[in-house]
N, C-alpha and C positions, 0 to 999 in steps of 0.2 A: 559198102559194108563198114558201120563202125568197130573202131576196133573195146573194145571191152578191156581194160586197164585190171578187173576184179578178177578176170579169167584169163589172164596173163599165160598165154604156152610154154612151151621149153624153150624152144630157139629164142624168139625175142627175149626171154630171160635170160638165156645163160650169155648171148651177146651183151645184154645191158653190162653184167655183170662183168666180161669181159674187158669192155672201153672202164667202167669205173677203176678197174684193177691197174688197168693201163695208165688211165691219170693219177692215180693213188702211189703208183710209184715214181712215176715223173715226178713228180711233187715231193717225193722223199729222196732227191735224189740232187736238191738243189745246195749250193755252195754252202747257204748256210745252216744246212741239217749235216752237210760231212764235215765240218768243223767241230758241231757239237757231238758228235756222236765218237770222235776221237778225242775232244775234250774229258768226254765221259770213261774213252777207254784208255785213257792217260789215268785219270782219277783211280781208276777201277784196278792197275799196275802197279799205281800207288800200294794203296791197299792191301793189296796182293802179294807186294813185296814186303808190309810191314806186319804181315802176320803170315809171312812162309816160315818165320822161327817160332812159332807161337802158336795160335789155335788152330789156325788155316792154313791149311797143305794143298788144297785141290780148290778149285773156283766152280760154283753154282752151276748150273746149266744155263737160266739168264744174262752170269758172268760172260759165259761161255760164248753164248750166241752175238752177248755185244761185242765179244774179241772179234768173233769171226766178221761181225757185219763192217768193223772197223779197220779190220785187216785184208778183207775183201767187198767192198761196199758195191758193186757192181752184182756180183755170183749173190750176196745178201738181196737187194732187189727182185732180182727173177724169182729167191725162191719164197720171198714175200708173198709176190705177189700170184705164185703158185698155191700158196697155201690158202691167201684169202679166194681163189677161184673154190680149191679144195674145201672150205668151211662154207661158203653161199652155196654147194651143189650140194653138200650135207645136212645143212639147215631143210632146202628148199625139199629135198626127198625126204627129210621127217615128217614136213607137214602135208606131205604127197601120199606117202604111206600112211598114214593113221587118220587120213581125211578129218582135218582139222576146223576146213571152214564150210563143208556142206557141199562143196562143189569143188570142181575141178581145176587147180591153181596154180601157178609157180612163183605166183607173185614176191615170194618170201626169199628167193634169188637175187633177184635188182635190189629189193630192200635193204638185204643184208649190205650188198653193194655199197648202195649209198649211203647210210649209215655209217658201214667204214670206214668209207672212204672219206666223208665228212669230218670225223671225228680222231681219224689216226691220227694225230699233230705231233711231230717231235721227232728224232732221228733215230729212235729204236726201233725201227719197221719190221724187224725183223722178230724182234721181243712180241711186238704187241699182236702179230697175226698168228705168234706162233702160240701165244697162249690163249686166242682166242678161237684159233684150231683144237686147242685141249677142251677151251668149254662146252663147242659145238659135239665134241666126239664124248665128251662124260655125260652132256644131255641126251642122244641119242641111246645111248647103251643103257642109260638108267630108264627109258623110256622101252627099251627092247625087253628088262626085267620083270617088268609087267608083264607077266602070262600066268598060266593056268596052272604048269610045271614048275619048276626051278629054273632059274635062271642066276647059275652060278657063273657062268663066263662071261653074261653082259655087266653082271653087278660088280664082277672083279674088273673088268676092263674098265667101267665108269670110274671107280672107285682109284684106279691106278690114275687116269687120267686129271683125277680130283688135287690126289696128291701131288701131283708133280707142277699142278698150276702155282700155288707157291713158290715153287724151288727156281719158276722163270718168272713171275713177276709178284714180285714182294708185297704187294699192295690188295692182292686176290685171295688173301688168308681168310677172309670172312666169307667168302664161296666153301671152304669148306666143312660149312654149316649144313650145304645140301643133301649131304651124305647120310644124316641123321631122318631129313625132311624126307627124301625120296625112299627109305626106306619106310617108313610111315604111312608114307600118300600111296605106296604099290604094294601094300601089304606082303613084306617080304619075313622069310621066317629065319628063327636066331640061328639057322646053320647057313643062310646066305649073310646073315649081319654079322657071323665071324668071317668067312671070308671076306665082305666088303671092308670088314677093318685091315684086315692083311693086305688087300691091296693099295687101301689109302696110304699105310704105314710104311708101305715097302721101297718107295722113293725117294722117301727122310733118311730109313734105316740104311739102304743102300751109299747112300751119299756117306753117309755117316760114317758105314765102317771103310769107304773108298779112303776120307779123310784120315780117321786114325792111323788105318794101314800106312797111309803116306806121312806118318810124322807127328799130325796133328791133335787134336780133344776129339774126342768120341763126340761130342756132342755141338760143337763148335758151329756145326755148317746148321742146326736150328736155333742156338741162340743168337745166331750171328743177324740172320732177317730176323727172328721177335723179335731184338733191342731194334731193329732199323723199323718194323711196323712201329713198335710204340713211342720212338722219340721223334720229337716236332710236336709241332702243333694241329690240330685239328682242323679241317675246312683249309688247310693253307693252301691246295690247288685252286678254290674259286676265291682265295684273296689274293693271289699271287695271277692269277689269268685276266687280261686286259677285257672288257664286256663286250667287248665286240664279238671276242671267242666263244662267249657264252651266250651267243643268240641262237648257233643250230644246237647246242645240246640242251638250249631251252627248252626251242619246236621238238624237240624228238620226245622229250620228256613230255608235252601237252599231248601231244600225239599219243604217246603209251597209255596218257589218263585217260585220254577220248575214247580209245580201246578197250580199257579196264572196265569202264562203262559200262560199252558194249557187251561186253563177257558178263559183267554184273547179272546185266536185263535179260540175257538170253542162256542162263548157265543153268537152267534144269532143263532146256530144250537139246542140251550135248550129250549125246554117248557119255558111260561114264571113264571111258580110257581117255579120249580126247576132254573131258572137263580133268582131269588129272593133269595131265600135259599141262594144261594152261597156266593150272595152278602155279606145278613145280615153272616153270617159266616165268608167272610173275615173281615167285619168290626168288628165281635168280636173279631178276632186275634188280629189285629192293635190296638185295644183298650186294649188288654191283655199286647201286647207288649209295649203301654204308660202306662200301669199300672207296666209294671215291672221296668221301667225307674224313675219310682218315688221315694220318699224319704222313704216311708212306706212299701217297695218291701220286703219279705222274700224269703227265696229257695223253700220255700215253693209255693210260689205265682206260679212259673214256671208250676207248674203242670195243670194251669188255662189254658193253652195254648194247652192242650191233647184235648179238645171238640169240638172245633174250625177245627184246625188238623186235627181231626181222620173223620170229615166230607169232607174237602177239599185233601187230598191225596190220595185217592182211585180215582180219576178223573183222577190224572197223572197217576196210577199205571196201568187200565185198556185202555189206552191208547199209550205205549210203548212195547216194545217186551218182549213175555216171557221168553229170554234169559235173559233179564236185569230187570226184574221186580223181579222174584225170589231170584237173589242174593243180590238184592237190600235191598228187604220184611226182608229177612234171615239175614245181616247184622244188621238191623234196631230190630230184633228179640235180636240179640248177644249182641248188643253193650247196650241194656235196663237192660237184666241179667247181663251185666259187671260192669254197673255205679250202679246198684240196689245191689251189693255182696257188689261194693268196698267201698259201703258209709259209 
C-alpha cells in the first residue's frame, strides 16, 4: 500500500508535528540562544528601569513573556513548544472543518510543523509561538464569523486576538489591517464592525489604563512600539541575515507562489466560504511578508508566516503527482531539522 502524502491522517500528522516541536525546541534551548535571550532581558531591565519614573510603569505582554522565558528558560521551552502543538492542531482542524482542499486531509499539521520549526530562529521561543498561537486563533474565529446569523463572539474573539498580537510582537502591527479585510470578504454588518472594533481596542486600552494607574502616560505603552515600529531602517532583517538563512524562507515563499497559482487556476471551482478563506489567508501572508520588510522585523517575526502557509500549501500539494508531492513533503521535512539543528 502506498502511503498518499495529499491525504495525510491524523496520527502520522499530529506525530510529525510532534518530533518537529521536539526539535524545535531542542534547538532553542542551545547555549547560545540562552545567552541572547538574557542579553535581551538585560537590555529590556534597562529600559524598564529608565522609564519606571517616566512614561512606563508596567512592561508589555512580549516584555513580559521575554522576562519569564529569561528567568525560566526550561518551563519557557515546554510551553513553547505546547503551544506550537496547540496552533498545528488548530490550523489543521480549520482546514478539516471547512473542507478546504476537496478531500480529506491533515496535511496542514506537519506543515505548519515544519515551517515553524524551520523558521523559528533566535531565542525568543517563547514570543514567537505565542504570537503565532494568536494568529492561528484570530484566523479561525474570523473564519467561524462567516455564517448566516450574527456572529458576534467569534468576531470579538478574532478581533481581541488581533489586538493583542502587537502588544507581543512589535513588528505584527500590519496584521492589523485584517480586521478591516475580513470584515469585508464575510460580509459582516456595522453592529458586528462596532463590536469587532471594541475588541481590537480593548488590549491597547486595557494596557493603557493598567500603565497610568501604575504611575505612568495614559498612552505610553502605544507610543512606545509605534516609535520602535517606525525607527530603523527598512528591509534591515534580510540585510542584516547571513544568505545561507535565507534559503528555507526563500523555498517557502516559492512554494506559497506555486500554490497561489494553484488557487489562481482553480478558484471558481471552490465553495464560496472556502474561496474566502483562501483569500483572507493569502492576504495574511502578504501582510506578514510587509511586516517582515519593516524596520521592527526580528528572525523571529519569520515564523509568523508558518499559519498562513500551512493553510495555503496543501492546495498545491493534493493537487500534483504523488511522485512529486512526496519528495517534495520529505525535502521540506529535512531541510526544517537541518536549519532547526544548525541554528
Amino acid at each position: 500500500m502506498k502511503f498518499d502524502i495529499a491525504r495525510q491522517p491524523l496520527v502520522p500528522a499530529f506525530l510529525t508535528l510532534a518530533a518537529l516541536a521536539v526539535v524545535a525546541m531542542w534547538s532553542a534551548g542551545g547555549p547560545a540562544v540562552s545567552m541572547a535571550v538574557q542579553a535581551g532581558h538585560a537590555a529590556g531591565t534597562v529600559d524598564i528601569g529608565r522609564n519606571a519614573a517616566g512614561a512606563l510603569a508596567v512592561s508589555s505582554p512580549g516584555e513580559l513573556l521575554a522576562q519569564f522565558q529569561a528567568a525560566h528558560p526550561v518551563w519557557a521551552r515546554w510551553i513553547a513548544g505546547l503551544l506550537m502543538l496547540f496552533t498545528g492542531m488548530s490550523v489543521g482542524r480549520l482546514t478539516v472543518r471547512y473542507n478546504l482542499y476537496s478531500v480529506g486531509t491533515c496535511l496542514a499539521i506537519p506543515l505548519y510543523g515544519a515551517i515553524a520549526c524551520g523558521l523559528a530562529v533566535g531565542g525568543d521561543c517563547l514570543t514567537t509561538f505565542a504570537a503565532s498561537a494568536l494568529l492561528a486563533l484570530a484566523t479561525k474565529n474570523f473564519c467561524r464569523s462567516y455564517c448566516n446569523g450574527f456572529g458576534f463572539d467569534a468576531i470579538f474573539r478574532a478581533s481581541l486576538y488581533i489586538g493583542l498580537l502587537p502588544l507581543v510582537a512589535t513588528a505584527a502591527a500590519p496584521l492589523l489591517i485584517l480586521l478591516p479585510l475580513a470584515v469585508m470578504l464575510f460580509r459582516r454588518t456595522l453592529r458586528e464592525v462596532a463590536v469587532a472594533v471594541a475588541g481590537l481596542l480593548l488590549p491597547a486600552l486595557t494596557l493603557c489604563y493598567v500603565n497610568w494607574a501604575a504611575g505612568g502616560e495614559f498612552l505610553a505603552q502605544v507610543a512606545e512600539p509605534g516609535s520602535a515600529f517606525i525607527a530603523g531602517t527598512p528591509l534591515s532583517l534580510f540585510l542584516s541575515t547571513p544568505v545561507q538563512n535565507l534559503v528555507l524562507p526563500g523555498a517557502v515563499f516559492l512554494l506559497d507562489l506555486t500554490a497561489l497559482l494553484f488557487f489562481l487556476s482553480d478558484i471558481y471551482a471552490l465553495g464560496t466560504k472556502p474561496r474566502l478563506i483562501f483569500i483572507f489567508n493569502i492576504s495574511a501572508l502578504l501582510l506578514t511578508a510587509a511586516a517582515l520588510c519593516g524596520p521592527a522585523a526580528t528572525p523571529a517575526t519569520v515564523a509568523l508566516a508558518a499559519v498562513p502557509s500551512a493553510v495555503l500549501l496543501p492546495f498545491m500539494f493534493v493537487r500534483i503527482h504523488r511522485a512529486i508531492a512526496l519528495p517534495l513533503y520529505l525535502l521540506l521535512l529535512a531541510s526544517a531539522v537541518i536549519s532547526a539543528v544548525l541554528q
